[in-house]
C-alpha positions in Angstrom: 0.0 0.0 0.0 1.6 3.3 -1.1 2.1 6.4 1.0 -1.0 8.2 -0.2 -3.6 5.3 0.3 -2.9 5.4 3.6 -3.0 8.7 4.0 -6.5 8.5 3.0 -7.4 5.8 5.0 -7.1 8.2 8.5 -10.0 10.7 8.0 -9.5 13.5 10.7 -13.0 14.8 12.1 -13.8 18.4 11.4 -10.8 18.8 8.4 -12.6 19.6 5.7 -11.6 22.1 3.2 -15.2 22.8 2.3 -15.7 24.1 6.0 -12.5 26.1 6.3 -13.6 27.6 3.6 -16.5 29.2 5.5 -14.1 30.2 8.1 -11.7 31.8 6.3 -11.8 35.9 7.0 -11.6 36.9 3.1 -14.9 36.7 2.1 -14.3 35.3 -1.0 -12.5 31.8 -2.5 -11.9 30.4 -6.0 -12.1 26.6 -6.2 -10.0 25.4 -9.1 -9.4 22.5 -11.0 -9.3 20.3 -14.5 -12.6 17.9 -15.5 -13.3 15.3 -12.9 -11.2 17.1 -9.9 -14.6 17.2 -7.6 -15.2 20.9 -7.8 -19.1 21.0 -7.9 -18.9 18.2 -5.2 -17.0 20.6 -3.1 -18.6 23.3 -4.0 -22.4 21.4 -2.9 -20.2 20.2 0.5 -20.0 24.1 1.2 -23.5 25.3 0.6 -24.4 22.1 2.8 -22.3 23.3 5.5 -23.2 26.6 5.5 -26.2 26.2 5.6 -26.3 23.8 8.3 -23.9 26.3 10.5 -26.2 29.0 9.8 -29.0 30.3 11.6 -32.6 29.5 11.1 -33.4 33.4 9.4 -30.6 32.3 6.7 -29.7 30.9 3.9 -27.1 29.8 1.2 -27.6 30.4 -2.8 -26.1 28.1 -4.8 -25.9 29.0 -8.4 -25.3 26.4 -11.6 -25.7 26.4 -15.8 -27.9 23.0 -14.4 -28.6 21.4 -11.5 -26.0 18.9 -10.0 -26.6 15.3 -11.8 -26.0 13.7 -8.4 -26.2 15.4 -4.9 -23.3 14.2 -3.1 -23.3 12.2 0.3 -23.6 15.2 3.5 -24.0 13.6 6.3 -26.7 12.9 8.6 -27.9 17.0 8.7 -28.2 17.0 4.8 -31.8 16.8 4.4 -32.3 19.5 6.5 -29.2 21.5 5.5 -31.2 21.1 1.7 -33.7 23.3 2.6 -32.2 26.2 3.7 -30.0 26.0 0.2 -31.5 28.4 -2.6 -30.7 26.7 -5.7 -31.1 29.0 -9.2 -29.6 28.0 -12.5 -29.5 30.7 -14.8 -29.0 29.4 -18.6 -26.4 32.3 -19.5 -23.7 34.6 -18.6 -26.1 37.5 -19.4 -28.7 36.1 -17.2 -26.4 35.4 -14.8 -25.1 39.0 -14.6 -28.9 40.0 -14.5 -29.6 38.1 -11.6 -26.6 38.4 -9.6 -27.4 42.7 -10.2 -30.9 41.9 -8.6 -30.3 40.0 -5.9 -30.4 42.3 -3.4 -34.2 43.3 -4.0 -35.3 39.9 -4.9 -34.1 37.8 -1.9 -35.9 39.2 1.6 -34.2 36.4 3.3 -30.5 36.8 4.5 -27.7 35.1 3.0 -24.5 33.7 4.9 -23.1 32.2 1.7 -23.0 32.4 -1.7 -21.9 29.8 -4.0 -21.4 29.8 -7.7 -20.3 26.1 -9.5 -19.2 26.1 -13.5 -18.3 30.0 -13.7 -16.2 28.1 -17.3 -19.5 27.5 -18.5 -20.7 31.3 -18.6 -17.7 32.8 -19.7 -18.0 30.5 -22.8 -20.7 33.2 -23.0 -18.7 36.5 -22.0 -17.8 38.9 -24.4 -14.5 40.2 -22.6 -12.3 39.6 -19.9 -13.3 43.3 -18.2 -17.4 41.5 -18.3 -16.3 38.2 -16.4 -14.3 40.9 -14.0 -17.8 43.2 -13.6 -19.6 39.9 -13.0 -17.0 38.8 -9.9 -17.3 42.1 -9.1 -20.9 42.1 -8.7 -20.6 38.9 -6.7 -18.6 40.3 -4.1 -21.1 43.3 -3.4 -23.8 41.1 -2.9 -21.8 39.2 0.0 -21.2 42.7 1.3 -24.7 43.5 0.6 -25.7 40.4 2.8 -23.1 40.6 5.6 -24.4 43.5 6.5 -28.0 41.9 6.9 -27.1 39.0 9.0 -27.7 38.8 12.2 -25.3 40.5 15.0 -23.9 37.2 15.9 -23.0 35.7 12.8 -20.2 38.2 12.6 -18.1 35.8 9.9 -20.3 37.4 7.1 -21.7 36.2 3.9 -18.9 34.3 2.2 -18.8 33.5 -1.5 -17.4 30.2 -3.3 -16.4 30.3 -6.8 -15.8 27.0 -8.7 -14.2 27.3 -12.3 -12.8 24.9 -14.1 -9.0 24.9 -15.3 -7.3 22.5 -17.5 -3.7 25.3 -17.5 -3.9 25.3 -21.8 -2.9 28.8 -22.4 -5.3 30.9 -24.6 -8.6 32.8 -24.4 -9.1 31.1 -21.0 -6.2 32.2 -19.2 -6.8 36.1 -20.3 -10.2 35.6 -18.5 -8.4 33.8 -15.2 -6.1 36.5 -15.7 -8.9 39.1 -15.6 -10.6 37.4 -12.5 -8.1 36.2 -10.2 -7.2 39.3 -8.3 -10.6 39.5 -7.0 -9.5 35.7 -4.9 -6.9 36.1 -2.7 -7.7 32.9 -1.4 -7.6 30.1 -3.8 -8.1 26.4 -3.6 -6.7 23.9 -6.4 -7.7 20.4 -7.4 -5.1 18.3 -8.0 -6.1 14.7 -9.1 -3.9 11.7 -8.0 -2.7 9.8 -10.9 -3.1 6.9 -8.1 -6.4 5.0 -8.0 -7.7 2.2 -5.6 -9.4 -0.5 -7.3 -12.9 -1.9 -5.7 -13.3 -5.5 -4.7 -15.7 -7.2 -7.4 -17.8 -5.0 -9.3 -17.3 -2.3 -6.6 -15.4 -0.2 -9.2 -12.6 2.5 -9.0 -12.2 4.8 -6.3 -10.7 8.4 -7.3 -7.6 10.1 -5.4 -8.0 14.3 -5.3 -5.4 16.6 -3.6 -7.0 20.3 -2.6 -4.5 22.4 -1.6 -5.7 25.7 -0.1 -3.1 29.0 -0.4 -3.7 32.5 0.5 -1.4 35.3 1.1 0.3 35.4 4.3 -0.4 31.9 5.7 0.9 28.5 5.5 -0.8 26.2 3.0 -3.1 23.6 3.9 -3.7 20.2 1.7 -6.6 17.3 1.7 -7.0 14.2 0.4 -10.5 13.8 -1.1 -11.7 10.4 -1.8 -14.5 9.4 -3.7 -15.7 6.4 -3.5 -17.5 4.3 -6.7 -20.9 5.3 -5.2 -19.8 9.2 -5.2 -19.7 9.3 -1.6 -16.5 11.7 -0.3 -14.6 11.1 2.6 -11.9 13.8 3.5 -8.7 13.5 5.0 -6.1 16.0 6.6 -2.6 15.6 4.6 1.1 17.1 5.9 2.4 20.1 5.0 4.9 19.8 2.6 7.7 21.9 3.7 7.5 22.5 6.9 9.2 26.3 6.5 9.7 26.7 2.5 6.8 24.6 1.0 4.0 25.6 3.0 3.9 29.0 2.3 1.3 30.4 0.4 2.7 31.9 -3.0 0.6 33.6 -6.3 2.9 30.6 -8.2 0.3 28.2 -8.0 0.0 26.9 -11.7 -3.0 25.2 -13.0 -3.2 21.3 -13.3 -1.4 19.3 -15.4 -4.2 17.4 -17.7 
């Protein structure tokens, strides 16, 4: 058994990178990663955990081009976590920009997180870098607009999540990372593990997935995401690499490898 399978195999409770992410104190994170690196199952574990650590007056808005083919596996609290999520999937980048400009007057409720999975998707629809900028842009005033409607006690904020997917080709794509990035100080990439654990029978293949968070100023922090044939995720806390040199968070990061 190699190094990382049994890595895996020693979940720690409450290291999950989907609920740092809610306690991080930038309001903002960009999840990033190539096809089949878990980011809308990531971004799903957040809205679940927000909502569940929110109060009963609020809720989390998770945004998609379509809704998730599978929900993934939350836990005992999902069901009720499920109906405090607000889920909306608006078509196009225009009506995306539309209803992130609106949100303000259409939702009475108050929000404590805001999560947006395949922003790759719209910007196949964007006209210009400087558009997929205003669009971020208008994201992040709505989590201001929303902090400042919670409740006194949930001083943490609205937060928002940001999945796109990244394959690191150069090109149109990159000028639109490029464009965005700035507005993420704190990002967290999906690395998948070119090791896989085979099933038992017909139990099938069960996929690897580093997340590594970085932001400015701190020490990295890295996962091991499994997920299992069935879909199911189990998360498990990894060493630093580097105790001194390695762990520190740089603006280096380069996309995946595909």
């Amino acid at each position: 058994m190699s190094a990382l399978q049994q890595q895996q195999q020693q979940p720690v409770p409450g290291a999950d990178p989907a609920g740092l992410l809610l306690l991080l104190p930038r309001p903002a994170l960009l999840l990033l990663g190539p096809a089949g690196s878990g980011r809308s199952a990531l971004s799903f574990r957040a809205a679940l955990l927000g909502a569940s650590s929110s109060s009963s007056r609020t809720r989390a808005l998770f945004l998609a081009p379509r809704p998730l083919e599978r929900l993934p596996a939350g836990g005992a609290d999902a069901a009720g976590a499920i109906q405090r999520i607000h889920f909306l999937y608006p078509p196009s980048f225009r009506e995306l920009l539309q209803l992130v400009a609106s949100l303000h007057e259409t939702f009475s409720c108050s929000l404590s997180l805001v999560v947006l999975d395949g922003l790759e998707e719209y910007l196949g629809g964007c006209s210009s870098p400087a558009m997929a900028a205003q669009l971020v842009a208008l994201l992040l005033d709505t989590a201001n607009h929303f902090s400042q409607k919670l409740p006194v006690e949930s001083a943490a904020g609205c937060k928002l999540v940001v999945s796109m997917r990244l394959s690191g080709e150069a090109g149109e794509q990159a000028e639109y990372f490029s464009a965005i990035e700035r507005y993420f100080p704190a990002q967290c990439w999906l690395h998948p593990s070119t090791e896989e654990i085979a099933g038992s029978g017909r139990q099938g293949i069960t996929k690897l997935i580093r997340a590594r968070l970085s932001q400015p100023g701190t020490k990295d922090q890295e996962w091991l995401v499994r997920f299992d044939p069935q879909g199911d995720m189990r998360i498990s806390l990894l060493p630093c690499e580097g105790e001194v040199d390695g762990c520190t968070a740089s603006r280096s990061n380069q996309p995946p490898e595909t």
